[in-house]
C-alpha positions in Angstrom: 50.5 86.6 -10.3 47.7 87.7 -8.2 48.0 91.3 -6.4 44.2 91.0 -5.6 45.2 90.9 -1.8 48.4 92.7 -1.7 48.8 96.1 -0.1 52.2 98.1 -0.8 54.0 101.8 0.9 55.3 103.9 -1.6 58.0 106.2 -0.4 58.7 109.2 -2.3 59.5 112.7 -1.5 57.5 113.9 -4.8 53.9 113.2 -6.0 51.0 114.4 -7.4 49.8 116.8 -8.2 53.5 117.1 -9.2 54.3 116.1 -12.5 56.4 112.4 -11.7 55.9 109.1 -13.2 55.0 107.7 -10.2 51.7 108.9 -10.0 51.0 107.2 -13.2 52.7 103.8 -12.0 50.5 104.2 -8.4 47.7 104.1 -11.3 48.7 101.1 -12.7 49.2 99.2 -8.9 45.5 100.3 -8.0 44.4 99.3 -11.6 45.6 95.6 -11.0 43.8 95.4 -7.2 47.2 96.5 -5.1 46.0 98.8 -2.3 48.5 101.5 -2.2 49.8 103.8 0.3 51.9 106.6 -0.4 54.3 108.2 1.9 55.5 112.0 0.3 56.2 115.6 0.7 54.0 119.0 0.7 54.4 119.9 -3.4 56.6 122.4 -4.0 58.5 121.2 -7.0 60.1 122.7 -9.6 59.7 126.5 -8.6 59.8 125.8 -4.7 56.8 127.2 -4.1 53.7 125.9 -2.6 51.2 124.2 -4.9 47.5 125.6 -4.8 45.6 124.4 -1.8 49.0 123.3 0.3 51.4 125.0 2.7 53.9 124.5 5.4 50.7 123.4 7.4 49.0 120.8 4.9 46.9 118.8 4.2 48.9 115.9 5.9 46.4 113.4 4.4 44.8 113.0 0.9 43.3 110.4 -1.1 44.5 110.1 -4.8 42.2 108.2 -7.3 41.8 105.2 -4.1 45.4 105.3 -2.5 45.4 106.9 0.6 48.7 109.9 0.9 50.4 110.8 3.9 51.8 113.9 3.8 55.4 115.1 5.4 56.5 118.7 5.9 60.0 119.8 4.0 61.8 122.8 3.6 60.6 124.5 0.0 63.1 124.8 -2.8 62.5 128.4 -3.1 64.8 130.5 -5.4 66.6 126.9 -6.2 69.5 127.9 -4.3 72.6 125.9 -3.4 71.7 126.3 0.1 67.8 125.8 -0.4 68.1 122.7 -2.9 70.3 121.0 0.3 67.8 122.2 3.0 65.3 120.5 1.0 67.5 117.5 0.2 68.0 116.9 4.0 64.5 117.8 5.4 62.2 115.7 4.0 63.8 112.7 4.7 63.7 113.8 8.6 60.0 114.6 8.6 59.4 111.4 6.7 61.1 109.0 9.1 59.6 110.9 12.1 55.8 110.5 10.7 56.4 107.0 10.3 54.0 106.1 12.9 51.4 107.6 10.6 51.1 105.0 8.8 48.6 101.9 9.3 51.0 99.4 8.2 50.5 96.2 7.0 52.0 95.9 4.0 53.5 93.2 1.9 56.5 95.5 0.4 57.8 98.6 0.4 58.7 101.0 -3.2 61.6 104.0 -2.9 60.6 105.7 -6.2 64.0 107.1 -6.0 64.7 110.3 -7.5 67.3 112.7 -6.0 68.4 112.4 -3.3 69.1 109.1 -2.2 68.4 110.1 1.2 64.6 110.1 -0.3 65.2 105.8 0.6 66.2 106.2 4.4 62.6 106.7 6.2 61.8 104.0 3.2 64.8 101.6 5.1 63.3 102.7 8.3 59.7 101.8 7.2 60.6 98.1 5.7 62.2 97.5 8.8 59.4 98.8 11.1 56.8 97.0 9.1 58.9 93.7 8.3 58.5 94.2 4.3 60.6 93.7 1.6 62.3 96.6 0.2 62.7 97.7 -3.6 64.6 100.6 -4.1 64.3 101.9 -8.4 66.9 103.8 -8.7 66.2 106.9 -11.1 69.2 109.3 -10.4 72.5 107.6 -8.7 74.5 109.0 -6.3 76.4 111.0 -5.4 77.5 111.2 -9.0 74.1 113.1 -9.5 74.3 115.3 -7.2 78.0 116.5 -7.8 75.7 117.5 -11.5 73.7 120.1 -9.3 75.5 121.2 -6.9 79.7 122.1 -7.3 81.1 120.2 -4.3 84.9 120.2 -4.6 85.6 119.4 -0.9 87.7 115.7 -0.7 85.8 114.9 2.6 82.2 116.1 1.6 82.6 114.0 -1.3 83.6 111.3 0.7 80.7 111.7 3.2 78.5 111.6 0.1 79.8 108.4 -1.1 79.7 106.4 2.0 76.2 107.5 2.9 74.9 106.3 -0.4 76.2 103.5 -1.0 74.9 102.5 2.8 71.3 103.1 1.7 71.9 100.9 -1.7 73.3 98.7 0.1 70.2 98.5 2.5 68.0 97.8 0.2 66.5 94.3 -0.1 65.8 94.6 -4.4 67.2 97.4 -6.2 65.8 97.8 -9.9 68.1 99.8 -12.6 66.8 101.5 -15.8 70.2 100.0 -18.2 72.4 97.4 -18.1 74.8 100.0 -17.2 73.0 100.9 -14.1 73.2 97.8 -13.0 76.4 97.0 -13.2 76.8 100.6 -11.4 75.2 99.6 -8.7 76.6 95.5 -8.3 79.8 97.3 -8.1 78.5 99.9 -5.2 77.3 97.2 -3.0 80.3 95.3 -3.5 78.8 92.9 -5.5 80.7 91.4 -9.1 77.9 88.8 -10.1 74.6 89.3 -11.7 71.2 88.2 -10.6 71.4 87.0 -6.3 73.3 88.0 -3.8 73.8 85.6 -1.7 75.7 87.1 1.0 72.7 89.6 1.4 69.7 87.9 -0.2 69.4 91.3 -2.5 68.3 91.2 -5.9 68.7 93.2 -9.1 66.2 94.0 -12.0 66.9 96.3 -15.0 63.6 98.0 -15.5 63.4 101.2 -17.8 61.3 103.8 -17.1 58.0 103.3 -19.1 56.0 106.2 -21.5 52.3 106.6 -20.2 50.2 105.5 -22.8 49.0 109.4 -23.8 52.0 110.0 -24.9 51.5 107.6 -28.3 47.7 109.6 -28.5 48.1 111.2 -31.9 47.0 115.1 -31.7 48.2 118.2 -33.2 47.6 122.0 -31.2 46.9 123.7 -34.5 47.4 127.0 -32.5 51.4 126.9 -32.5 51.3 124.7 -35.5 49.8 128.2 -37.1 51.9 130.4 -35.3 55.4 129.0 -36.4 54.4 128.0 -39.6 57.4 127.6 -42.3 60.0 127.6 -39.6 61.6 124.1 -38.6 60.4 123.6 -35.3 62.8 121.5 -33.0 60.9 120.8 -29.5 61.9 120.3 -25.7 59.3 119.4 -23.4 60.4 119.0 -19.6 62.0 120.2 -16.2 64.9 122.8 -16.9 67.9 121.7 -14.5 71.6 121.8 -15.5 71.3 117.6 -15.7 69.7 118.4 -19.6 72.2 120.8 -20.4 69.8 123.0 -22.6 72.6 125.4 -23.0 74.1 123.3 -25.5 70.7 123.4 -27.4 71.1 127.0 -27.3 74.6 127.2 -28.4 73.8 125.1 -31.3 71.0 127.6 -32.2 73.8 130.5 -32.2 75.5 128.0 -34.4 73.2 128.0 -36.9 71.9 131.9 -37.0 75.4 132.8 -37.2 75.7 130.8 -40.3 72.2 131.6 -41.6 71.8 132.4 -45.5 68.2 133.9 -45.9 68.3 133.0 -49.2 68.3 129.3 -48.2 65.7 126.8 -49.4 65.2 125.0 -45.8 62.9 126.7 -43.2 64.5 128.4 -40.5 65.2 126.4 -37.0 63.0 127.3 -34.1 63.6 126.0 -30.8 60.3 125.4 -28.8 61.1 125.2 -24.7 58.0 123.9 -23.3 58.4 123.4 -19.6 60.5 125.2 -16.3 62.7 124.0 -13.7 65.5 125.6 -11.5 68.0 126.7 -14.6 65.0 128.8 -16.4 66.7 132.0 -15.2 70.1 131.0 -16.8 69.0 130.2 -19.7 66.6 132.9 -20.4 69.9 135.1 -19.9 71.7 133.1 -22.0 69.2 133.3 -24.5 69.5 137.3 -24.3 73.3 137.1 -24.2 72.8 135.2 -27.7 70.3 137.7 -29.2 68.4 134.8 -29.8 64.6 135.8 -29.1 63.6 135.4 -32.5 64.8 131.6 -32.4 64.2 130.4 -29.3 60.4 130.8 -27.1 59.9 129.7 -23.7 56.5 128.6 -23.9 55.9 127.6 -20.2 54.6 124.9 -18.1 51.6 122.6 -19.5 50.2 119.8 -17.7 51.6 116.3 -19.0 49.1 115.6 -20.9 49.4 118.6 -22.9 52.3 117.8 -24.2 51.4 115.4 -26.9 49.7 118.1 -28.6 52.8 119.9 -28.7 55.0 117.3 -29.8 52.6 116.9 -33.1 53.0 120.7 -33.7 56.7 120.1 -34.1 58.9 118.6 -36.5 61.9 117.4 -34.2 62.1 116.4 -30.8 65.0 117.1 -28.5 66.6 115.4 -25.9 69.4 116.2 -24.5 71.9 115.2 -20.8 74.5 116.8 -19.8 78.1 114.8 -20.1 77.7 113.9 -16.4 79.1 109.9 -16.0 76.3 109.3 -14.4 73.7 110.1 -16.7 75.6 108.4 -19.3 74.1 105.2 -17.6 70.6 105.8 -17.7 67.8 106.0 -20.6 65.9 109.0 -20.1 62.4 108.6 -19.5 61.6 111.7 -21.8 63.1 109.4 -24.5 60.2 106.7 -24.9 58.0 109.8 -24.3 59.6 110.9 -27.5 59.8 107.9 -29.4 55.6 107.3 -28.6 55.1 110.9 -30.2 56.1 109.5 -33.8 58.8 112.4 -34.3 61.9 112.3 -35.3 64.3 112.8 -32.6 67.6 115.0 -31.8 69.3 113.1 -29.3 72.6 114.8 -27.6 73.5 112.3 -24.8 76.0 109.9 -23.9 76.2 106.3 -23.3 72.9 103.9 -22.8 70.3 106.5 -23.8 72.8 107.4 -27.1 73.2 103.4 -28.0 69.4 102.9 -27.8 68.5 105.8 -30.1 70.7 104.8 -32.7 69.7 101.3 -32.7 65.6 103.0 -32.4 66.8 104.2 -36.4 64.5 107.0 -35.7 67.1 109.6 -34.4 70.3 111.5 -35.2 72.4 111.5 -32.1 75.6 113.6 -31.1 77.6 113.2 -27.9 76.7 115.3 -25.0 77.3 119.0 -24.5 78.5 119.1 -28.1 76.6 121.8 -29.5 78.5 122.2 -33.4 77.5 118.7 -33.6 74.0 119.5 -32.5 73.9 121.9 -35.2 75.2 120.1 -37.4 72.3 117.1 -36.9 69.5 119.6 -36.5 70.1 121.0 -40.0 71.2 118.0 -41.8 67.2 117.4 -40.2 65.6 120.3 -41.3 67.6 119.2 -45.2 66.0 116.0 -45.5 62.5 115.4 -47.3 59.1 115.0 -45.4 58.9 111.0 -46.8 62.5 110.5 -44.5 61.2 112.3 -41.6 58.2 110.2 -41.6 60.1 106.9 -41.8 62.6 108.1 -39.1 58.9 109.0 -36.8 57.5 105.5 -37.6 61.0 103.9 -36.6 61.0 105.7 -33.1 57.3 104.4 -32.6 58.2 100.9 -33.5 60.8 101.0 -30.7 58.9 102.5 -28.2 56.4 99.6 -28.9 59.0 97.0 -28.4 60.8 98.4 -25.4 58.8 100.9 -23.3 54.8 99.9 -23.6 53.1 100.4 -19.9 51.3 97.6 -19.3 54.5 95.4 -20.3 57.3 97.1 -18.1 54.5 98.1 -15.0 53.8 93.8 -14.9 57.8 93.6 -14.4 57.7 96.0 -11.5 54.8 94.4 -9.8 56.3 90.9 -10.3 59.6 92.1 -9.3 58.4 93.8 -5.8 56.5 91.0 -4.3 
């Protein structure tokens, strides 16, 4: 197909210079002749606090790499409250829809990159509407089963509220893509559908999409600099946002685990636990990490740009990917692991459901359940046991799957075809 002429609205509440997949997938649209405008918030994310260069006053209006951005206000996440993750939850959407009239219009479709919340979709309903184009909503985080992970809502009618109001703005949708089969299925049976493939009833549409690994991801580099510095430990790797929805407390627990039961006479290196990254549940886990007298196994390394991360991953022996045991989650694949899978590593996978069944049938990963940290422990050493020449073979298995499942230029043609 031909997007030569085709000119698409991208709704979604984060962007660059945020660290999303989207910015990369805009990339890809403006790569292949699709002039792209993106509708978005003021970056703030994960800290809740104002990105160099922007506050509660702007810039409204950027320009990324060709695609013009329109800006909306929201309330920061600052601290990463409760209270401040719902007042950011509920503004954005608001300012979005009310900015609206920003925007030039004449497009051919409409894309709700939708993250939390699902609210993110509703100035993205309002917009296909005003503009008369198609709506595709990719659903990345469904709810409210996502956000009962984040935030402790108990209340029968507040859960009830949440329900209804999601499953409207699913249901609004004109195309709704899922990352698994499992999605899918979630989401047929939210818009009270049975069937597969077209709705007749509302002309919608479904698509099972996963979420694709940039191509610098599968870039073979090495930062010799932490390579050097945790030489002749066993250095097992997590690279990404810190939110209770990865459940890095059970990585943690399994590192209490194994120091409790650690023989210094043992031939195997000792396990290291590399946390590259930050997000709202650093605080927790840095106290947790105390409470565990576990400073001289675990380092929180810090933020890196996305591209740094490669470097990082070839320092390390293992890669980790954990979920919490959320339902939800259970139907997605994480994104972070084809970003694994590219990096050539082995992999520690503790998740449930579609992301556990496809790293077992990768062959390059142990896997446990979810939130089951002796079992963690149990896979990280049985790891740390086996020879160099069975690493390798389990690195080059990953990479052969993300090669056959989650190359760019593959899964980015299914989206474009998909959305016009």
């Amino acid at each position: 197909m031909d997007f030569q002429n085709k000119k698409l609205l991208v709704v979604t509440q984060h962007f660059w210079p945020e660290n999303f997949r989207i910015n990369d997938i805009v990339d890809g649209f403006l790569a292949d002749g699709i002039a792209v405008d993106v509708l978005c918030g003021l970056p703030n994310y994960p800290k809740g606090i104002w990105f160099d260069g922007y506050s509660a006053k702007g810039p409204f209006f950027e320009e990324y790499h060709g695609a013009r951005i329109y800006r909306c206000k929201e309330v920061p996440r600052t601290g990463n409250s409760s209270v401040r993750i719902f007042l950011n939850y509920v503004s954005w959407p608001l300012y979005a829809a009310l900015a609206l009239h920003r925007l030039p219009g004449g497009y051919d479709a409409v894309l709700c990159y939708n993250t939390s919340p699902v609210l993110m979709s509703w100035p993205a309903i309002l917009a296909a509407k005003k503009f008369k184009a198609p709506l595709t909503n990719y659903v990345l985080d469904i709810w409210p089963e996502n956000l009962y992970s984040v935030l402790n809502i108990g209340n029968k009618f507040l859960r009830w509220v949440a329900q209804t109001v999601s499953d409207w703005h699913y249901k609004k949708a004109d195309r709704l893509i899922a990352m698994s089969p499992g999605l899918k299925a979630k989401l047929l049976e939210r818009v009270g559908e049975t069937n597969t493939g077209l709705c007749k009833k509302q002309n919608k549409q479904y698509a099972v999409i996963p979420q694709y690994c940039e191509d610098f991801y599968a870039a073979p580099a090495c930062h010799e600099g932490v390579k050097a510095q945790y030489a002749g430990r066993f250095n097992l790797m997590f690279a990404g946002n810190f939110s209770p929805a990865q459940s890095l407390d059970t990585a943690l627990k399994a590192m209490a685990r194994i120091r409790d039961g650690w023989d210094e006479t043992s031939p195997l290196p000792r396990p290291h636990l590399l946390l590259v990254g930050d997000g709202m549940s650093r605080k927790e886990l840095e106290a947790l990490t105390d409470e565990l007298s576990l400073r001289d196994w675990v380092r929180f390394y810090g933020s890196v740009k996305p591209t740094e991360i490669p470097a990082l991953s070839g320092a390390a022996d293992v890669l980790l990917v954990p979920l919490s045991d959320s339902p939800d989650l259970g139907l997605t694949i994480p994104a972070k692991l084809a970003s694994c899978m590219a990096a050539s590593k082995p992999l520690l996978v503790s998740i449930n459901g579609e992301g556990a069944a496809a790293a077992a049938e990768s062959g390059g990963a142990l896997v446990s359940p979810a939130c089951d940290d002796e079992a963690l422990a149990e896979n990280l050493l049985r790891l740390a046991a086996m020879t160099d020449d069975e690493r390798s073979t389990m690195g080059k298995a990953s990479f052969a799957y993300y090669q056959s499942h989650y190359r760019r230029a593959e899964l980015l043609r299914q989206i474009e075809e998909f959305i016009f």
